[in-house]
C-alpha positions in Angstrom: 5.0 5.8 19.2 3.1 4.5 22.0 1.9 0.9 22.1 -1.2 -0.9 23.1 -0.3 -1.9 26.5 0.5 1.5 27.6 -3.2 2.4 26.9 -5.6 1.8 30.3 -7.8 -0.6 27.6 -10.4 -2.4 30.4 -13.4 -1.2 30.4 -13.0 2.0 27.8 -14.0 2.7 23.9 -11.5 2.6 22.1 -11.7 4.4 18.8 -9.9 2.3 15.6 -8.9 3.6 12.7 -8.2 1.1 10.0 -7.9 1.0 6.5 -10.9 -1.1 5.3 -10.4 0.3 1.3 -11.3 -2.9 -0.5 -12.0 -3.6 -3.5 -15.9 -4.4 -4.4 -17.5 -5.8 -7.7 -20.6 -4.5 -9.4 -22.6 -6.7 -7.1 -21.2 -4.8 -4.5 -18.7 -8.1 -2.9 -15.4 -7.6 -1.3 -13.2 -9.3 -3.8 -10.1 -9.1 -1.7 -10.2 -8.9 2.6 -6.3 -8.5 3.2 -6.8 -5.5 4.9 -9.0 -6.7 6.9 -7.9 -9.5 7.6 -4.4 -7.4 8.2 -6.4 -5.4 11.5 -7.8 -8.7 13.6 -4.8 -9.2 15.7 -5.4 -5.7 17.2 -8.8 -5.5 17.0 -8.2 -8.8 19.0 -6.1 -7.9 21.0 -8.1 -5.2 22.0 -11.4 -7.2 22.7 -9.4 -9.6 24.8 -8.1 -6.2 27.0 -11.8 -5.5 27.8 -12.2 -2.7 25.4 -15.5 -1.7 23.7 -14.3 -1.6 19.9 -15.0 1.3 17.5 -14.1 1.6 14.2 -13.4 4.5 11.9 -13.1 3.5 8.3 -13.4 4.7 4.7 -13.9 3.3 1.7 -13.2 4.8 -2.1 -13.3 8.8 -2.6 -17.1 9.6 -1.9 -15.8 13.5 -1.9 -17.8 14.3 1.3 -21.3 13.0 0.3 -23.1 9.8 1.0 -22.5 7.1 -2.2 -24.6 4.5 -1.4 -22.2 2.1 -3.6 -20.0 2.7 -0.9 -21.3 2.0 1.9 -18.9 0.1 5.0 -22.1 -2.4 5.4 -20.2 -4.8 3.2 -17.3 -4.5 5.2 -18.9 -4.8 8.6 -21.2 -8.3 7.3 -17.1 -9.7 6.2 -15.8 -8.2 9.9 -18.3 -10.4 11.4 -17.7 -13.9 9.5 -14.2 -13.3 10.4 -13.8 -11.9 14.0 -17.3 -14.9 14.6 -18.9 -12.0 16.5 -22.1 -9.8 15.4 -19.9 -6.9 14.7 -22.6 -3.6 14.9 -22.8 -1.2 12.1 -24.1 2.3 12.3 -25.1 3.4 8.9 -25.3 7.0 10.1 -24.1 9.7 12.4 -27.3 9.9 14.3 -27.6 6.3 15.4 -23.6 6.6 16.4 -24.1 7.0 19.9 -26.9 4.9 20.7 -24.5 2.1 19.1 -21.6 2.9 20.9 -23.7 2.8 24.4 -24.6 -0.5 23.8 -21.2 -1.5 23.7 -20.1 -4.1 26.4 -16.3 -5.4 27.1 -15.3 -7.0 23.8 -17.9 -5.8 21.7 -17.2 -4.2 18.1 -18.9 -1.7 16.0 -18.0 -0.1 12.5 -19.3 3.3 12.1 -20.0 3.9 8.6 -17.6 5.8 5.7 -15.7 8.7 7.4 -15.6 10.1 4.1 -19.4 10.5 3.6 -18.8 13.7 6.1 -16.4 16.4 3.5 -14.4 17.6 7.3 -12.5 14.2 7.2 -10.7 15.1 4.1 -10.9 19.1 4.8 -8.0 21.0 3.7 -8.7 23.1 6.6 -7.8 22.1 10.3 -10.0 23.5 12.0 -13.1 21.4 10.2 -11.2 18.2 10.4 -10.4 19.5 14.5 -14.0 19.9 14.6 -15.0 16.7 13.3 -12.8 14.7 15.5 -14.4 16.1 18.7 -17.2 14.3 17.8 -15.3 11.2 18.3 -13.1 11.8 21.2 -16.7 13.1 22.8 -17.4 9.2 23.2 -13.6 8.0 22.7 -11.5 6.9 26.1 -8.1 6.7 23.8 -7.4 6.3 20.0 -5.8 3.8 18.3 -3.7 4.2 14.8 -4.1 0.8 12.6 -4.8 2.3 9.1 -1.0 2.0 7.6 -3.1 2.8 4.5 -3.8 6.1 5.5 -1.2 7.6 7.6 0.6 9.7 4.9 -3.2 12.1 5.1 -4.0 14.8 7.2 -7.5 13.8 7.6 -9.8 14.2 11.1 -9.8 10.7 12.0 -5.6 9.9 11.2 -4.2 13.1 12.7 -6.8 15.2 14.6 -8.3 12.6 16.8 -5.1 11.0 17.9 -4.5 15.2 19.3 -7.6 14.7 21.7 -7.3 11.5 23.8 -4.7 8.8 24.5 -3.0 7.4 21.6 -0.9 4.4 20.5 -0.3 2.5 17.1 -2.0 -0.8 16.5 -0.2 -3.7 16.2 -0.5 -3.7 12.2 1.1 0.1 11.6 3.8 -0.9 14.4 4.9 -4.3 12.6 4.6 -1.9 9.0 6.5 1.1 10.2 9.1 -1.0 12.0 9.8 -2.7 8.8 10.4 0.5 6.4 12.2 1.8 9.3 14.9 -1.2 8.8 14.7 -1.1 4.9 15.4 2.7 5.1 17.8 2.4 8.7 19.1 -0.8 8.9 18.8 -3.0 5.3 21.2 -6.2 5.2 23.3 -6.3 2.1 23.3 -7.1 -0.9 19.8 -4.7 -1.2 17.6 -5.0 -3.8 14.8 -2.9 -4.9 12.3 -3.9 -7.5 10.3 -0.6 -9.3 7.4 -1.0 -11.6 4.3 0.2 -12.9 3.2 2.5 -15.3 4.3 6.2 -14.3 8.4 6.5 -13.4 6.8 10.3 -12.1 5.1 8.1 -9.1 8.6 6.7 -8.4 11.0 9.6 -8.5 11.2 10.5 -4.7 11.5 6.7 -4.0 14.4 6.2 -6.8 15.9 10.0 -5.0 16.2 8.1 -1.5 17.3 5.0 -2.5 20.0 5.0 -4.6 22.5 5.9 -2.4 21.2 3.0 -0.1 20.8 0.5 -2.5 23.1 -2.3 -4.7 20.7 -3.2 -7.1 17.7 -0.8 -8.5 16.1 -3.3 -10.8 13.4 -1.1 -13.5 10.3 -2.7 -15.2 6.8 -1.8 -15.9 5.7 1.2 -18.2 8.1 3.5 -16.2 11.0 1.3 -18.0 10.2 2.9 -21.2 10.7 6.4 -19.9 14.4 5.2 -19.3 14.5 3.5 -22.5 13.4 7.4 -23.8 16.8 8.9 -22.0 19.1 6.7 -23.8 17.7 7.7 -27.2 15.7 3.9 -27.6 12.3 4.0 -29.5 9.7 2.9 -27.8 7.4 2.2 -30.5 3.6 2.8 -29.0 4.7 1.9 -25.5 3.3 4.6 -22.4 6.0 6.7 -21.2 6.3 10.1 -19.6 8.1 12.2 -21.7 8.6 15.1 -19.0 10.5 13.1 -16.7 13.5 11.8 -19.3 16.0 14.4 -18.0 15.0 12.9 -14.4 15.7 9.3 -15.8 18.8 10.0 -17.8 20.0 11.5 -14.1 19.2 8.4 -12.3 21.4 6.4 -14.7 24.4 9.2 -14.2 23.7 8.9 -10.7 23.6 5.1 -10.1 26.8 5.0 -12.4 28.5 7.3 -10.2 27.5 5.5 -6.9 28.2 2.2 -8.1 24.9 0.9 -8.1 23.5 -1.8 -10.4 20.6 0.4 -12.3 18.8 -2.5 -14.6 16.6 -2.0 -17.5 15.0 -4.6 -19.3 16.9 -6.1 -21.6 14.1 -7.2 -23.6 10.6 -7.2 -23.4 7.2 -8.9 -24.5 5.7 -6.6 -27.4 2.1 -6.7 -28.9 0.1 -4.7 -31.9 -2.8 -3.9 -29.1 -3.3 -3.7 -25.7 -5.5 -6.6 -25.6 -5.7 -10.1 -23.9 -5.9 -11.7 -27.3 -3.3 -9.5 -29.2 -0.6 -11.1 -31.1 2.5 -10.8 -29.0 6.5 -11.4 -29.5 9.5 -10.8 -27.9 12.0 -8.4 -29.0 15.4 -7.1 -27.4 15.3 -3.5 -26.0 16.9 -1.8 -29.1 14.3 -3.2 -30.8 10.7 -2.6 -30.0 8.8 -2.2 -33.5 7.4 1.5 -33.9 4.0 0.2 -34.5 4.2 -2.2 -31.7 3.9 -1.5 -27.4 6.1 -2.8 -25.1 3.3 -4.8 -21.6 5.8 -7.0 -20.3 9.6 -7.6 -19.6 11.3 -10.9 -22.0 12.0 -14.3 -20.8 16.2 -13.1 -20.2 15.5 -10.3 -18.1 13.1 -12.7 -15.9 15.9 -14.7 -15.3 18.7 -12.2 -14.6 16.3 -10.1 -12.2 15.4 -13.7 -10.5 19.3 -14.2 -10.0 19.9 -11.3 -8.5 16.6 -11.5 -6.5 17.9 -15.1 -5.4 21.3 -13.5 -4.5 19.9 -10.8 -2.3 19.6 -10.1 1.6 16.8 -7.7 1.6 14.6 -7.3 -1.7 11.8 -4.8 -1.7 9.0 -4.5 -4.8 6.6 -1.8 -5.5 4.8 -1.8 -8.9 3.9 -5.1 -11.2 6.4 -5.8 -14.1 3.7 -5.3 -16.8 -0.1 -6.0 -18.0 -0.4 -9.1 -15.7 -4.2 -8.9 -15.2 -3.8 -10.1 -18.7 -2.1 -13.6 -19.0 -0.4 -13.0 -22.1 1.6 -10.4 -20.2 1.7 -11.9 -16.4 5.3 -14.2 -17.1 7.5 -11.0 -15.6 5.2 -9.9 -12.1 5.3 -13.8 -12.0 8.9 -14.5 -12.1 9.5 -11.8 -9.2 6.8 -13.3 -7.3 8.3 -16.5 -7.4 12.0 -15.4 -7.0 11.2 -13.4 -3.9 8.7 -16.1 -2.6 11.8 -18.6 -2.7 14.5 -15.9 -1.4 16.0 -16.6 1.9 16.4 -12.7 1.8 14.3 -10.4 3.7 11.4 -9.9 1.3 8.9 -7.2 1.4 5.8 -6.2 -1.3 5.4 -2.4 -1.1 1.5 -2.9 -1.0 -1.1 -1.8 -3.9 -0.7 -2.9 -7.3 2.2 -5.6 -6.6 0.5 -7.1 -3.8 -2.5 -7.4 -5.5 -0.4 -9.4 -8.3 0.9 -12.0 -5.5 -3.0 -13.0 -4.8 -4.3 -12.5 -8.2 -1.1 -14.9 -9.5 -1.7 -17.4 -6.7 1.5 -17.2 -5.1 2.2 -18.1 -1.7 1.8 -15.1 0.3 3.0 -17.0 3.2 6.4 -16.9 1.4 7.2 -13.4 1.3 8.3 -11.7 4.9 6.2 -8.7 4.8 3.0 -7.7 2.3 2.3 -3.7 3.2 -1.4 -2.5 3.8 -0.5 0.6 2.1 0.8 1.6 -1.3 0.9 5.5 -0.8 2.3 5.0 2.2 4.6 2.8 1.8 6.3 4.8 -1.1 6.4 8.1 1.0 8.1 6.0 4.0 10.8 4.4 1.1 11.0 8.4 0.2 12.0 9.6 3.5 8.9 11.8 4.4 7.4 12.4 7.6 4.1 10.9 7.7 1.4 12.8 9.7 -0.3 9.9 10.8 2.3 8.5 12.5 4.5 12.0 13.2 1.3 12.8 15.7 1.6 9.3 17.6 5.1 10.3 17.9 4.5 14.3 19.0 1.6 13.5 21.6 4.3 11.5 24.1 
């Protein structure tokens, strides 16, 4: 991938693609900024080159119409408060260029949603290839820094990059640098941490890393699935009964590798799945049939946290149960705080388990890298070619 500096920057618009998919309230606030907070340096770094800034972002799944609930005006008012700059929004295609001509050196604008216009997310090339020519009608080069995104074939993450001068931003450098080492060039002992609620979300990740692995740590709803393989009732906990034969083959596998598979060995049961439900702990043999397992017990905190403690390089993707809900925050809580006070290379695998780190309060500053992207990050741990970033690479 090309970088920054070998784009001619003075002087030209320079089209941005970041991820600005935040979450809102019903009021319509950004409740969380990290990805935006996660483009400034290049977006910085751009402005001080000279560059007249564009941005290309999208925000939830408006399916190719205008939503007005999700709008980027929200987005570019936050953009401004932190960059300390008016940054300029165009609300619509038609006022796109008239924006963008006003541009002078340093200058930023946010067009608004890709995803209002259905050729961003085409299935069909030559829509998205026609939708990108727009852009690169204005665009001097293009810059990649939507991690977020870069596992899509969508007009404004693989088409535009085909049309003018490209390079990665400094954000999807520093991320694919870092899944390159977990995947290429991990220290030993390696831990990875898997939760969440669906083990089928997790089975191309748990394919590419066992062999590369010591530890494979399991907790989350997709524990229960494995619990389901060694003939365990699971009383009313969620499980995916379709992928037990895939489970039970994980075990077999890590068995014959040598690898450290760990289940829970007990787990933080309750009648409902409520905050205020009555709750107990129970070993994993022993989950009542009329009860559901949201968190992993007070033991398997602490033998997870060893082993977290006595790791090189430890890598988490997916919370360890309900822990929006306090009564089931103590085991995403525990590996916050072990990985926070590693002297391992620690990285959060984005989404759900890097939300958990804010909404917990843990140090973020702790923790070596906190990805952008969730998706993305999981097909990167899988081994996949990402399009996003297999075009930066192909155009040089």
């Amino acid at each position: 991938m090309g970088t920054l500096h070998e784009l001619d920057l003075p002087d030209s618009t320079v089209a941005v693609r970041c991820d600005f998919n935040v979450p809102l309230n019903e009021e319509g606030e950004i409740t969380d900024d990290l990805r935006i907070v996660a483009a400034l340096p290049t977006i910085n770094a751009l402005r001080k080159a000279g560059s007249r800034v564009v941005i290309l972002a999208h925000l939830g799944r408006p399916e190719g119409v205008r939503v007005a609930e999700l709008t980027l005006a929200p987005v570019a008012r936050r953009l401004s408060q932190l960059l300390g700059i008016s940054v300029v929004f165009s609300a619509a295609p038609s006022t796109d260029r008239e924006v963008i001509d006003s541009l002078t050196a340093g200058d930023v604008a946010l067009l608004e949603n890709v995803r209002f216009d259905p050729r961003e997310t085409s299935k069909d090339p030559k829509a998205r290839l026609e939708l990108a020519r727009n852009w690169a009608s204005w665009a001097d080069c293009y810059v990649s820094d939507g991690f977020g995104v870069v596992h899509r074939e969508q007009a404004s993450v693989t088409e535009l990059a085909t049309l003018v001068p490209n390079a990665a931003g400094l954000l999807v450098a520093r991320e694919s640098e870092v899944f390159a080492q977990l995947l290429q060039r991990a220290q030993r002992p390696y831990t990875v941490i898997l939760g969440g609620s669906k083990v089928g979300d997790k089975l191309g990740v748990i394919q590419s890393l066992l062999p590369r692995v010591d530890n494979l740590l399991i907790g989350g709803g997709m524990a229960y699935t494995f619990l389901l393989s060694m003939g365990l009732g699971i009383g009313d906990s969620i499980a995916q009964p379709d992928f037990v034969e895939a489970a039970r083959g994980f075990l077999t596998q890590a068995q014959d590798l040598g690898v450290n598979l760990m289940l829970p060995v007990d787990f933080v049961v309750a009648d409902r799945f409520a905050p205020d439900a009555i709750t107990a702990t129970v070993d994993q043999d022993s989950i009542p049939a009329d009860q559901m397992g949201l968190d992993i017990g007070p033991r398997t905190r602490e033998l997870y946290s060893q082993i977290i403690r006595d790791s090189a390089t430890i890598v988490w993707n997916g919370p360890m149960g309900v822990f929006e809900m306090p009564a089931f925050a103590g085991g995403t809580l525990a590996v916050a705080r072990a990985m926070a006070d590693s002297t391992g290379f620690t990285v959060i695998g984005g989404g759900d388990s890097a939300a958990a780190v804010r909404t917990l309060e843990v140090d973020q500053s702790k923790f070596d890298h906190i990805s952008t992207g969730g998706g993305a990050s999981l097909e990167f741990l899988e081994g996949k070619n990402l399009p996003g970033l297999t075009v930066l690479e192909g155009s040089k």
